[in-house]
KEVOKOL-217542 format. One line per field, with one value per atom (N, C-alpha, C, CB): residue number from 1; residue in one letter; x, y, z; atom name. Coordinates in steps of 0.02 Angstrom, whole numbers. Atoms other than C-alpha are relative to their C-alpha. Glycine has a CB too. Layout:
BEGIN
pos <- c(NUM_...)
code <- c(A_...)
xx <- c(X_...)
yy <- c(Y_...)
zz <- c(Z_...)
site <- c(CA_...)
REM end
This chain:
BEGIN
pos <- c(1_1_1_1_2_2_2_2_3_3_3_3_4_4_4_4_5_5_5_5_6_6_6_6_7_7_7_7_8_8_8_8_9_9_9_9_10_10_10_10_11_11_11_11_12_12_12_12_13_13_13_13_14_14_14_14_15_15_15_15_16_16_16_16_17_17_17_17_18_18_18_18_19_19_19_19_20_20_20_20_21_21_21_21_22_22_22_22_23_23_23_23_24_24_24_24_25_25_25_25_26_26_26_26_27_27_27_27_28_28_28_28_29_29_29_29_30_30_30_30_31_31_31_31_32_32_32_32_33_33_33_33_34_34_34_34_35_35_35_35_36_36_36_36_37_37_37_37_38_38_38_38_39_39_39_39_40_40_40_40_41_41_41_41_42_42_42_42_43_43_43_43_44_44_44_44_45_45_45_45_46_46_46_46_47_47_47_47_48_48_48_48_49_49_49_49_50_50_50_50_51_51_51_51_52_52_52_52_53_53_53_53_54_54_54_54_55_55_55_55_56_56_56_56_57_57_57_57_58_58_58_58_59_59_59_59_60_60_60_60_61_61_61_61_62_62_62_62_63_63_63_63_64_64_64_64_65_65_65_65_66_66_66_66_67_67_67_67_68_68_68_68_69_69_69_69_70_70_70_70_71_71_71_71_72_72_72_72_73_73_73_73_74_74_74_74_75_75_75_75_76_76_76_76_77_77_77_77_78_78_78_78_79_79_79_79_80_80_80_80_81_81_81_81_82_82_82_82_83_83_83_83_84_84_84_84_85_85_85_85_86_86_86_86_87_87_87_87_88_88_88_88_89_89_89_89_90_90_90_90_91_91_91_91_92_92_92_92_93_93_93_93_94_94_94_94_95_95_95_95_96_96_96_96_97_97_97_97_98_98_98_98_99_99_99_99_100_100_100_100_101_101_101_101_102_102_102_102_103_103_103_103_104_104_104_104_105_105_105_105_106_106_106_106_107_107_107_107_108_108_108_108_109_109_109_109_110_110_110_110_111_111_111_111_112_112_112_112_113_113_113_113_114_114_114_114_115_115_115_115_116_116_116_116_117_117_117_117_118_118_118_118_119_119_119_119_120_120_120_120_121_121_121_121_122_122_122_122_123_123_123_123_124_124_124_124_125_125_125_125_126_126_126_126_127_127_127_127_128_128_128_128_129_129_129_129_130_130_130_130_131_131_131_131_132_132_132_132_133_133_133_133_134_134_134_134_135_135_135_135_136_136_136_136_137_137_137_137_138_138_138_138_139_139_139_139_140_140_140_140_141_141_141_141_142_142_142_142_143_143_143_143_144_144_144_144_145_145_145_145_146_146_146_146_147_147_147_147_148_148_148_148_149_149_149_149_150_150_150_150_151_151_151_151_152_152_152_152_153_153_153_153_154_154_154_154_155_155_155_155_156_156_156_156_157_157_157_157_158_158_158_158_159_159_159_159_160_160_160_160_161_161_161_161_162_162_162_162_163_163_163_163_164_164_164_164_165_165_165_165_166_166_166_166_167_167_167_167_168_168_168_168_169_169_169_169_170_170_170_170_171_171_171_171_172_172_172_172_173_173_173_173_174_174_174_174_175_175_175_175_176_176_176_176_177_177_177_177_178_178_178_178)
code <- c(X_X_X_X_X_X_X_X_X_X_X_X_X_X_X_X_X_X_X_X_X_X_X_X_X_X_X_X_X_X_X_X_X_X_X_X_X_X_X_X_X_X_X_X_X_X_X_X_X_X_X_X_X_X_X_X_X_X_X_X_X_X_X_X_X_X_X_X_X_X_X_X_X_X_X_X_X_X_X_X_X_X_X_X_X_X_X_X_X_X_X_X_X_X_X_X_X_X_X_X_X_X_X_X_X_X_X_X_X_X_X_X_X_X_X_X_X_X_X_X_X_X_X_X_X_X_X_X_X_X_X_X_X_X_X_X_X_X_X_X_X_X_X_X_X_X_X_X_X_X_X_X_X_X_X_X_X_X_X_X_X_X_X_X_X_X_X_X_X_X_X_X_X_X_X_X_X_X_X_X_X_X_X_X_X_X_X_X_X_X_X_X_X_X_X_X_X_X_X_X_X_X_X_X_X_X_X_X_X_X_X_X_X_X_X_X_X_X_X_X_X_X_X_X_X_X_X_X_X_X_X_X_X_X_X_X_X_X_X_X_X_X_X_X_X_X_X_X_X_X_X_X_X_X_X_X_X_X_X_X_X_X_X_X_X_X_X_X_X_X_X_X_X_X_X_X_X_X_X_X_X_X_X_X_X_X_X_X_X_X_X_X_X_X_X_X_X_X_X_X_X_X_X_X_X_X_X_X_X_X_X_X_X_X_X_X_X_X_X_X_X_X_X_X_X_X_X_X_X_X_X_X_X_X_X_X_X_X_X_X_X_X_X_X_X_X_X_X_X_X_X_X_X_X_X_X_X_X_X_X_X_X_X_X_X_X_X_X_X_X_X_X_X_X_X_X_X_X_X_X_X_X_X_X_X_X_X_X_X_X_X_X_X_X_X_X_X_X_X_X_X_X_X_X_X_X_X_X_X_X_X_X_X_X_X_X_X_X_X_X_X_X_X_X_X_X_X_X_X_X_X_X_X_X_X_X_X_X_X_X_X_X_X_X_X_X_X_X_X_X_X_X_X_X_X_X_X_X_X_X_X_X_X_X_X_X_X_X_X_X_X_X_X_X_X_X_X_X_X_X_X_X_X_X_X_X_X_X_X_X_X_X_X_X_X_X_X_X_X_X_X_X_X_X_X_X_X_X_X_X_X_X_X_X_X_X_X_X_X_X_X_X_X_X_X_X_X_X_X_X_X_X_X_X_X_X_X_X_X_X_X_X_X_X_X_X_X_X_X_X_X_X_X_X_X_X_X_X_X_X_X_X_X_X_X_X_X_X_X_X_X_X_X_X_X_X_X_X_X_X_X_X_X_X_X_X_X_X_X_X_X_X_X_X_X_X_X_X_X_X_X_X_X_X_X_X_X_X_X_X_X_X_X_X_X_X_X_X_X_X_X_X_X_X_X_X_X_X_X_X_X_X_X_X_X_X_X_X_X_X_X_X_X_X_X_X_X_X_X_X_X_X_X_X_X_X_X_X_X_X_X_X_X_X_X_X_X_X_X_X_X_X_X_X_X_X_X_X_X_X_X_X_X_X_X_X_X_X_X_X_X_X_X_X_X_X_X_X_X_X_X_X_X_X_X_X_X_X_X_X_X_X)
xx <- c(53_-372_-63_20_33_-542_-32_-49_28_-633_-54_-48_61_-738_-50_45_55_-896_-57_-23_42_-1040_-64_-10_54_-1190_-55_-23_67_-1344_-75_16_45_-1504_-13_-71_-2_-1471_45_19_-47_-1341_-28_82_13_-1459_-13_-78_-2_-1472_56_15_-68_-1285_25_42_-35_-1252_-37_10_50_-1419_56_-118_-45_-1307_59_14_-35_-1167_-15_41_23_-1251_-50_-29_33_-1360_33_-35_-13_-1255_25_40_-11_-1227_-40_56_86_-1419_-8_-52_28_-1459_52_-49_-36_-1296_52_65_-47_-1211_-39_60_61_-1284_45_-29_-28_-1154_-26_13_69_-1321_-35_-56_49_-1457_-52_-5_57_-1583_-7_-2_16_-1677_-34_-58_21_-1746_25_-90_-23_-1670_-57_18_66_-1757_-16_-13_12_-1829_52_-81_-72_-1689_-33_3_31_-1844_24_-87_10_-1831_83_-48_-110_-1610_-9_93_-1_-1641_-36_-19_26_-1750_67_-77_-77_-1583_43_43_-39_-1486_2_34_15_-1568_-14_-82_4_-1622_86_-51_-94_-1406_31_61_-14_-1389_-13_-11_33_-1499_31_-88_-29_-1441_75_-39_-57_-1269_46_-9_-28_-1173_-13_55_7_-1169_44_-78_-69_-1000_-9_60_-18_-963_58_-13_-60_-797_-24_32_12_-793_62_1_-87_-672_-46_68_17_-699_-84_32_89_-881_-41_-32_21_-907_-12_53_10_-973_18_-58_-22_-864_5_64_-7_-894_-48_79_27_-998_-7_-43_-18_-1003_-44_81_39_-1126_-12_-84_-6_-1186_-63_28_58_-1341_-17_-11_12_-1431_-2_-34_-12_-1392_-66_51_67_-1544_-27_3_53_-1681_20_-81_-21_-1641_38_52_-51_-1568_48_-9_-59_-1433_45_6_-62_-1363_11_6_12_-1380_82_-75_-86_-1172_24_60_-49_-1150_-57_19_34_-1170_18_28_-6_-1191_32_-74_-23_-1086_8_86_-9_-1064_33_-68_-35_-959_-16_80_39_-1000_63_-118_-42_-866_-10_73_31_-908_32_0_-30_-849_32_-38_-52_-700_52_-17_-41_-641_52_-67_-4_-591_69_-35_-61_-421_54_3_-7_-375_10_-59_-3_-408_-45_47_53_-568_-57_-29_40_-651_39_-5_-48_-497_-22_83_21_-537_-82_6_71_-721_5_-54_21_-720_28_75_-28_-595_-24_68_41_-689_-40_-15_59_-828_12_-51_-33_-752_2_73_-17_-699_-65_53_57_-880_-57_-7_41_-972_36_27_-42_-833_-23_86_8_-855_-62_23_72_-1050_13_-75_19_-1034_13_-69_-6_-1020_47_-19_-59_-922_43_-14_-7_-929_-11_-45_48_-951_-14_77_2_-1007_-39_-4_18_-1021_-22_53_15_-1097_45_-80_-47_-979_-45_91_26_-1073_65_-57_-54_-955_-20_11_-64_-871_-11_67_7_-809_73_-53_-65_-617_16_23_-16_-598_-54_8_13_-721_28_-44_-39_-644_64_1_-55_-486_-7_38_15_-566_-5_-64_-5_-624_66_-27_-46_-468_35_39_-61_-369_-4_-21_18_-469_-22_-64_8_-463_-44_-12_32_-600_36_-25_-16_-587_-74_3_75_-705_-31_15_64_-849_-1_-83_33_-922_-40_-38_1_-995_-80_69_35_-1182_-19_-24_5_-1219_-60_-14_66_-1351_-52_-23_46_-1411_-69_73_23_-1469_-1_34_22_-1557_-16_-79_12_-1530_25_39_-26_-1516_0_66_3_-1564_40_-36_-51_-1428_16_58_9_-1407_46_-22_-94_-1235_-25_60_-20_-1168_36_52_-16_-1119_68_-74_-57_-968_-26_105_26_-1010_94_-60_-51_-862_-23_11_30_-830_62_3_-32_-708_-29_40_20_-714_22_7_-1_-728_32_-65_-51_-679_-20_-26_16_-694_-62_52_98_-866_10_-30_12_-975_15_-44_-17_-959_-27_-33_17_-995_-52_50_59_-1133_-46_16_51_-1224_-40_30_17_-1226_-77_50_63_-1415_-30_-25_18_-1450_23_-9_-25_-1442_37_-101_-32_-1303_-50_27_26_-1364_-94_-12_82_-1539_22_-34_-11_-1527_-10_-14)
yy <- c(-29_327_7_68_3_309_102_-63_-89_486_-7_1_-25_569_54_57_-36_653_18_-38_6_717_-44_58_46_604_28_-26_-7_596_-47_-18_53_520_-73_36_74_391_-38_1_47_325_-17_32_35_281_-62_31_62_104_-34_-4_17_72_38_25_-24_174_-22_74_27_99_-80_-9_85_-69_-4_-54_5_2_24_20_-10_63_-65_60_80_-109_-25_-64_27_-202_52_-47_-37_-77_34_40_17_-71_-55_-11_55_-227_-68_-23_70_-329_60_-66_-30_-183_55_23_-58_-49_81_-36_-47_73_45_-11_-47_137_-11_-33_3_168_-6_63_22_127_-54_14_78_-36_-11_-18_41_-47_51_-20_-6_-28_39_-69_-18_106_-8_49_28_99_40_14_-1_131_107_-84_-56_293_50_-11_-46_354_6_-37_-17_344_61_-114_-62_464_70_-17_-49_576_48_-19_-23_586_29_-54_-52_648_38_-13_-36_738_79_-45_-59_842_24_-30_-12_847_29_-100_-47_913_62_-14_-56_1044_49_-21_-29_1100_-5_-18_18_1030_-29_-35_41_892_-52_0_76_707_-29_-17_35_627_-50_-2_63_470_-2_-13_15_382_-60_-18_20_297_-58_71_37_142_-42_-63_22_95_-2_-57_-9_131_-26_-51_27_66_52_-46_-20_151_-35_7_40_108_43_-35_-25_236_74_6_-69_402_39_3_-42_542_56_21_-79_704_12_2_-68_843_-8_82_0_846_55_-61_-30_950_-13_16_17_969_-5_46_-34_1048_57_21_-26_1137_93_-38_-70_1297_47_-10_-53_1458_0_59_-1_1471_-36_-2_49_1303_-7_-52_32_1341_2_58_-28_1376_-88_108_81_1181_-68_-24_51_1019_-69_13_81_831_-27_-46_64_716_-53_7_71_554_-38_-27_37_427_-71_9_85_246_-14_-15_32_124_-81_9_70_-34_-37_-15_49_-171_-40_-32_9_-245_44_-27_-92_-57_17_81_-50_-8_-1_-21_14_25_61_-109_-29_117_94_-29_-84_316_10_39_-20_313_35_-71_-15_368_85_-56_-68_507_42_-16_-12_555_36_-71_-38_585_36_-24_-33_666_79_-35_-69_791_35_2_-35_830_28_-13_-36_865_53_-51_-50_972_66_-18_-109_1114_10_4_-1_1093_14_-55_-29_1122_70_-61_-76_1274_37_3_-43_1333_16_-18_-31_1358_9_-52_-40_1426_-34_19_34_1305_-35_-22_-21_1333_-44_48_50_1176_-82_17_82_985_-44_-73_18_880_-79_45_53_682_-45_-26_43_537_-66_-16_74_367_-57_16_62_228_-49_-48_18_157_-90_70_-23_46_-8_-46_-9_85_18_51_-11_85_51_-56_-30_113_63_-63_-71_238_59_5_-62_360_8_2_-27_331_37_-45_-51_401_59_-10_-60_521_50_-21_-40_589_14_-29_19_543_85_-109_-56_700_54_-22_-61_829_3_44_3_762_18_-65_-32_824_-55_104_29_707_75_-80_-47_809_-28_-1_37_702_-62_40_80_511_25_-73_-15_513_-76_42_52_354_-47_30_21_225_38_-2_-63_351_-72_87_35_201_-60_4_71_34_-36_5_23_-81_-63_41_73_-271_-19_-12_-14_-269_-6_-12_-16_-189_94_-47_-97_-7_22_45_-14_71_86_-27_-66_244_22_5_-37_364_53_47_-85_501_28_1_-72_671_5_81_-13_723_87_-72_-74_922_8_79_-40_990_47_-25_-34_1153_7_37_-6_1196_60_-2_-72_1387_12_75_-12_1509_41_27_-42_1605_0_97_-1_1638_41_-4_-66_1739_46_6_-80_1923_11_65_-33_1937_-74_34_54_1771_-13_-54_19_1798_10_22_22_1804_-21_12_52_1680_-67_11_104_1479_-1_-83_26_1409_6_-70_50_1390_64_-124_-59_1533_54_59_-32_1653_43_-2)
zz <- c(-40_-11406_-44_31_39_-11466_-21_29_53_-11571_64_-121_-60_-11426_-52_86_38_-11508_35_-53_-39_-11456_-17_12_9_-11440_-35_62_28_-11540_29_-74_-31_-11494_-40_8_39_-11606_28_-75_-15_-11525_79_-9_-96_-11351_-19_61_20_-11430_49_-78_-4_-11409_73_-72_-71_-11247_40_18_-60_-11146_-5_-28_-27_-11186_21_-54_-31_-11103_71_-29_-50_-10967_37_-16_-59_-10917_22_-19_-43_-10853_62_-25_-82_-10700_11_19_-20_-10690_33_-59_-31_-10679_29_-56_-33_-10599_61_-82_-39_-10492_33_-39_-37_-10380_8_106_38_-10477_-4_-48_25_-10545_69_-79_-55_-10404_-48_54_42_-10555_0_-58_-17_-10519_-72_77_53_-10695_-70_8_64_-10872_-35_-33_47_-10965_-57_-5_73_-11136_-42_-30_45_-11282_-11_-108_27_-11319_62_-14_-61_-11129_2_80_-15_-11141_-73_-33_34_-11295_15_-56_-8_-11227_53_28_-41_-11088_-34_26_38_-11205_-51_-11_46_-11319_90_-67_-50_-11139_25_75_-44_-11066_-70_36_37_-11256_-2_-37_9_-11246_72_-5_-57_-11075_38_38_-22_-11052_-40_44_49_-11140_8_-9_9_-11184_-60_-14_31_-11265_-8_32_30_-11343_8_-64_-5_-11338_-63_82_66_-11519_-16_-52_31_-11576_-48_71_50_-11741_-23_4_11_-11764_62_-72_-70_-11577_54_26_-73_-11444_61_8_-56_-11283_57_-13_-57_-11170_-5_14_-8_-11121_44_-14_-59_-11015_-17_9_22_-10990_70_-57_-54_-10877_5_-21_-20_-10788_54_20_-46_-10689_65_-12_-57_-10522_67_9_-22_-10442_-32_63_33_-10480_15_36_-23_-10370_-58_65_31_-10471_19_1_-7_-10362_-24_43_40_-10436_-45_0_71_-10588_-57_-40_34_-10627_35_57_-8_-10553_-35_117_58_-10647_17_-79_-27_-10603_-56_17_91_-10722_26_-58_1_-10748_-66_10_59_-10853_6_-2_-3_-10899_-62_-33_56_-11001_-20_22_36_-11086_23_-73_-35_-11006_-37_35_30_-11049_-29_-33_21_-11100_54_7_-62_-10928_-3_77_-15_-10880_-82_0_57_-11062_-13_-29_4_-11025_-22_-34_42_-11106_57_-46_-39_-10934_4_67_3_-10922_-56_-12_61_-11102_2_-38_-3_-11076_30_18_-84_-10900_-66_115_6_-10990_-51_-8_35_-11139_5_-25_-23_-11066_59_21_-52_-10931_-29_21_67_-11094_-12_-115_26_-11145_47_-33_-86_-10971_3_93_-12_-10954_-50_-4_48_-11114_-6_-53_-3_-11084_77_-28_-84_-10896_36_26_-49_-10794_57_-19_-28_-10635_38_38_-35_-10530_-36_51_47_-10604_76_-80_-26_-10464_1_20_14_-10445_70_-43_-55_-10345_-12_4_-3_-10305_50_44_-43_-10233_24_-52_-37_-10105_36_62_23_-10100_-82_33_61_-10274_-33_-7_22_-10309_-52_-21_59_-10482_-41_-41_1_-10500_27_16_-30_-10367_-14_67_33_-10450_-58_-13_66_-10603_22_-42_-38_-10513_22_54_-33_-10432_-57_58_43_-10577_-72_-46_50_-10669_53_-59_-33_-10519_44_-36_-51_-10420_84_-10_-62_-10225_14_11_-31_-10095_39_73_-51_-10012_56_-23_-46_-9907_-17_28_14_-9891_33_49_-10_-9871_29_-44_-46_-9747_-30_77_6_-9820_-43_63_22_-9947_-58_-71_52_-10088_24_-59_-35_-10047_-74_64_77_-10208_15_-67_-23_-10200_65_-17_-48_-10036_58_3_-34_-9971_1_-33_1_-9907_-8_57_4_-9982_12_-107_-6_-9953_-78_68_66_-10079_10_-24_-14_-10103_-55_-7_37_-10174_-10_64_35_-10257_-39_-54_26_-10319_-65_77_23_-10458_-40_-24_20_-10519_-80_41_71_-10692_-33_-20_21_-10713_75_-76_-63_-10562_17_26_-2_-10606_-64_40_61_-10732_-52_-1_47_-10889_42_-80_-30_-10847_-30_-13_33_-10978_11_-93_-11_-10908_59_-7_-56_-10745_53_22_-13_-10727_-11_6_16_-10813_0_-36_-2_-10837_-78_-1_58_-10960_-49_6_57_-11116_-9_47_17_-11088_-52_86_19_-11189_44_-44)
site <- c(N_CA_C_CB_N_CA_C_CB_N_CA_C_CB_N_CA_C_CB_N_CA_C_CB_N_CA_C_CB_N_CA_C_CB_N_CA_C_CB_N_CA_C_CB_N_CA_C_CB_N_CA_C_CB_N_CA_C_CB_N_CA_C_CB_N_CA_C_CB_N_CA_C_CB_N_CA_C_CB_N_CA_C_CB_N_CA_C_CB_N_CA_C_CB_N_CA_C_CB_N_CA_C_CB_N_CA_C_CB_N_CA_C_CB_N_CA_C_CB_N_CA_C_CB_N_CA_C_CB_N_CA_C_CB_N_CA_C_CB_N_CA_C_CB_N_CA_C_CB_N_CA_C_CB_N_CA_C_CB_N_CA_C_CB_N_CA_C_CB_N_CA_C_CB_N_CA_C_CB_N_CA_C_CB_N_CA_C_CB_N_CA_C_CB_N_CA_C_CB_N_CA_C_CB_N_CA_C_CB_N_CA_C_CB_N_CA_C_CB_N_CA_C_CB_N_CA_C_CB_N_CA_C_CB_N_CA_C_CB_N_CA_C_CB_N_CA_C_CB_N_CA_C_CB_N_CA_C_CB_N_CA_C_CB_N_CA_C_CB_N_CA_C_CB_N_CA_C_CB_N_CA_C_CB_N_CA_C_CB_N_CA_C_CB_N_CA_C_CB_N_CA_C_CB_N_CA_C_CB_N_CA_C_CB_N_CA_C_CB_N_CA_C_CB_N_CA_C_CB_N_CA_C_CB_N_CA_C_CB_N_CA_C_CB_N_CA_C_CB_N_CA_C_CB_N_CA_C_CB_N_CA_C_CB_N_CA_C_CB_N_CA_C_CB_N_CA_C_CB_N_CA_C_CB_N_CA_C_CB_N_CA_C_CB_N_CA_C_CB_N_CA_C_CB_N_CA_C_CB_N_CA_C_CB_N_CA_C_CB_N_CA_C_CB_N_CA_C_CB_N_CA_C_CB_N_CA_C_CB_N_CA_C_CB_N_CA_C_CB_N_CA_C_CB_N_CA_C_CB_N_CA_C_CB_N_CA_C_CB_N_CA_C_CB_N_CA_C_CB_N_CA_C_CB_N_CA_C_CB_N_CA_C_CB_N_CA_C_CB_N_CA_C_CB_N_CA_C_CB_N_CA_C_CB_N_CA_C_CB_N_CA_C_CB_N_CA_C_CB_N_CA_C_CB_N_CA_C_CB_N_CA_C_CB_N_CA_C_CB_N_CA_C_CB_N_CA_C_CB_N_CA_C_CB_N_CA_C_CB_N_CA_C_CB_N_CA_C_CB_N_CA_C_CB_N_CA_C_CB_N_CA_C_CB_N_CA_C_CB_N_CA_C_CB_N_CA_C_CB_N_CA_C_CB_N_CA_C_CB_N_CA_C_CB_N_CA_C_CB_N_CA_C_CB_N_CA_C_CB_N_CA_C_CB_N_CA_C_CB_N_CA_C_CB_N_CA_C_CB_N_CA_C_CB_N_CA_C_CB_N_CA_C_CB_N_CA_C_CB_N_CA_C_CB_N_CA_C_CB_N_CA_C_CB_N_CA_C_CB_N_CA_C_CB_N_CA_C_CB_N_CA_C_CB_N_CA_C_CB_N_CA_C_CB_N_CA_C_CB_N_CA_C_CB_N_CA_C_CB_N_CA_C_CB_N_CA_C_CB_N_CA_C_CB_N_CA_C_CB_N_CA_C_CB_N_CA_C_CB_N_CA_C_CB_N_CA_C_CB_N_CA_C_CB_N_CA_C_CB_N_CA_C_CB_N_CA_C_CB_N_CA_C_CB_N_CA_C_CB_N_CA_C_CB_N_CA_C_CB_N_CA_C_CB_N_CA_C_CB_N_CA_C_CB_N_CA_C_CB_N_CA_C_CB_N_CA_C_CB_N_CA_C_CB_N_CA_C_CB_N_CA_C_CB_N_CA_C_CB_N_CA_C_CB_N_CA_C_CB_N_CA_C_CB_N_CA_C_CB)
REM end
């Protein structure tokens, strides 16, 4: 199993090149253009500061990553967290998606955070098996939400929870505020 770590902004080189191809050949991503290697570090230098951002490591390789994003803006949401995982192609199939999801799961919990919640662009097999395969629950299917390749797909929202509330000494604030 590869060494899961947390990411640095040095490493948005090597994770924007596991993330293009499901930019620009799959509608996986709802992003129609590949950002710059500067604008994927600023991503996770911000999901550090407020959340997380993992690596999945084999032999000095980056083959996979996973972090926490904000969900919305609202206060109320501020105890739930968008994630996402991405695996290098040719990786798949290995546990390295299992592996992330779950690391980052203690690391969202262990700073507050009560809910993790994801999007599946449908159809999408082997994602929602990832998904389930780490506690995901479906929500609901949002009809035509993303128009990419000009074609209009639907999405699943997906929920698992993380703990069952927040700390006691946090709970008026956002993860991670002092």
């Amino acid at each position: 199993m590869p060494l899961i770590r947390p990411a640095t902004t040095a490493d948005a080189a090597c994770l924007l090149e596991i993330y293009r191809p499901y930019i620009e050949g799959t509608a996986v991503s709802f992003e129609t253009e590949t950002p710059s290697v500067q604008a994927f570090a600023d991503r996770i230098e911000k999901a550090l500061n407020g959340w997380a951002w993992l690596v999945a490591e084999e032999d000095g390789q980056g083959v996979g990553y996973a972090y926490g994003s904000l969900h919305r803006e609202r206060a109320a949401y501020r105890w739930s967290v968008e994630t996402s995982a991405y695996v290098r192609a040719g990786w798949h199939g290995r546990g390295i998606g299992q592996a992330l999801y779950r690391a980052l799961f203690d690391r969202l919990a262990e700073r507050g955070y009560c809910n993790a919640l994801a999007v599946v662009v449908l159809p999408n097999p082997a994602s929602l098996a990832l998904h389930r395969s780490v506690g995901f629950e479906e929500v609901g299917v949002f009809k035509r939400a993303g128009h990419k390749f000009d074609t209009w797909h639907d999405v699943m929202w997906l929920q698992r929870v993380l703990r069952a509330s927040p700390p006691e000494e946090d709970r008026g604030t956002a993860p991670g505020e002092p």
